[in-house]
N, C-alpha and C positions, 0 to 999 in steps of 0.2 A: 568100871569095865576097862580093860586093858585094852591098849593102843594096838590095833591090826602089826603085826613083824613090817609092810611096808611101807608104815607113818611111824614106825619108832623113828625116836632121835636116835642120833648118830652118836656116840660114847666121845668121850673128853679123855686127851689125856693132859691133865694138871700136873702143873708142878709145883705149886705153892708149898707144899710140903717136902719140897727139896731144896739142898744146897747145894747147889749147882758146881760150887768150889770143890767140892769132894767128889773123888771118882766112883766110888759107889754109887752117891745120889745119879751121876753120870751117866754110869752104866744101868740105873734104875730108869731115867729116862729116856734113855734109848730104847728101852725094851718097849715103854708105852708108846712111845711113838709107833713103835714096831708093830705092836696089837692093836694099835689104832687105825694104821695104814691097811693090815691085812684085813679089820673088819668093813673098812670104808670100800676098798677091792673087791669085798664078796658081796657088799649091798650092790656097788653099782651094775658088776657082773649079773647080779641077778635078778636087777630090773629089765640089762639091755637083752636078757632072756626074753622076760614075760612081754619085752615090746615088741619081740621077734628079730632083734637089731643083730645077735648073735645066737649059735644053736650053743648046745649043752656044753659043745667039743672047744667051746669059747669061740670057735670061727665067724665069720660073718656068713651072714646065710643067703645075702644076694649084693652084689656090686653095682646094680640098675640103681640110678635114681628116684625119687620117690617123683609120680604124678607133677606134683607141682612146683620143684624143682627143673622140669625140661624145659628144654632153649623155647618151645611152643605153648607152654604155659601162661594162664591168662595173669598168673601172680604171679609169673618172673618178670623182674623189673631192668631194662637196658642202663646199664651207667656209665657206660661208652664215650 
């Protein structure tokens, strides 16, 4: 059975099969880097979705701190 899209791993970009001495290899991993960063972008975006953390539009959806985070919280800790 295949892994739920929100526990896949996260894709590699390897270079073992590159020589880094040459600008092509170069410009080949630039690119993975590249498609690597935009896949890791669209996972985290689109858990801080489903946590409610930001809306669709990417924005943040409230600037209130959470419960137990406040100055009156029995779990905020004084290190004063």
């Amino acid at each position: 059975m295949a892994a739920p899209a929100s526990t896949a791993p996260i894709p590699e970009a390897r270079f073992d099969d590159l020589d880094l001495d040459r600008e092509e290899d170069r410009v080949e991993w630039r690119r993975r880097l590249a498609e690597l960063a935009a896949v890791r972008l669209s996972s985290a975006r689109a858990r801080f979705e489903r946590l409610g953390i930001v809306g669709a539009d990417g924005k943040l959806v409230s600037s209130e701190l959470p419960p137990d985070m406040l100055p009156d919280s029995d779990t905020t800790l004084e290190t004063g």
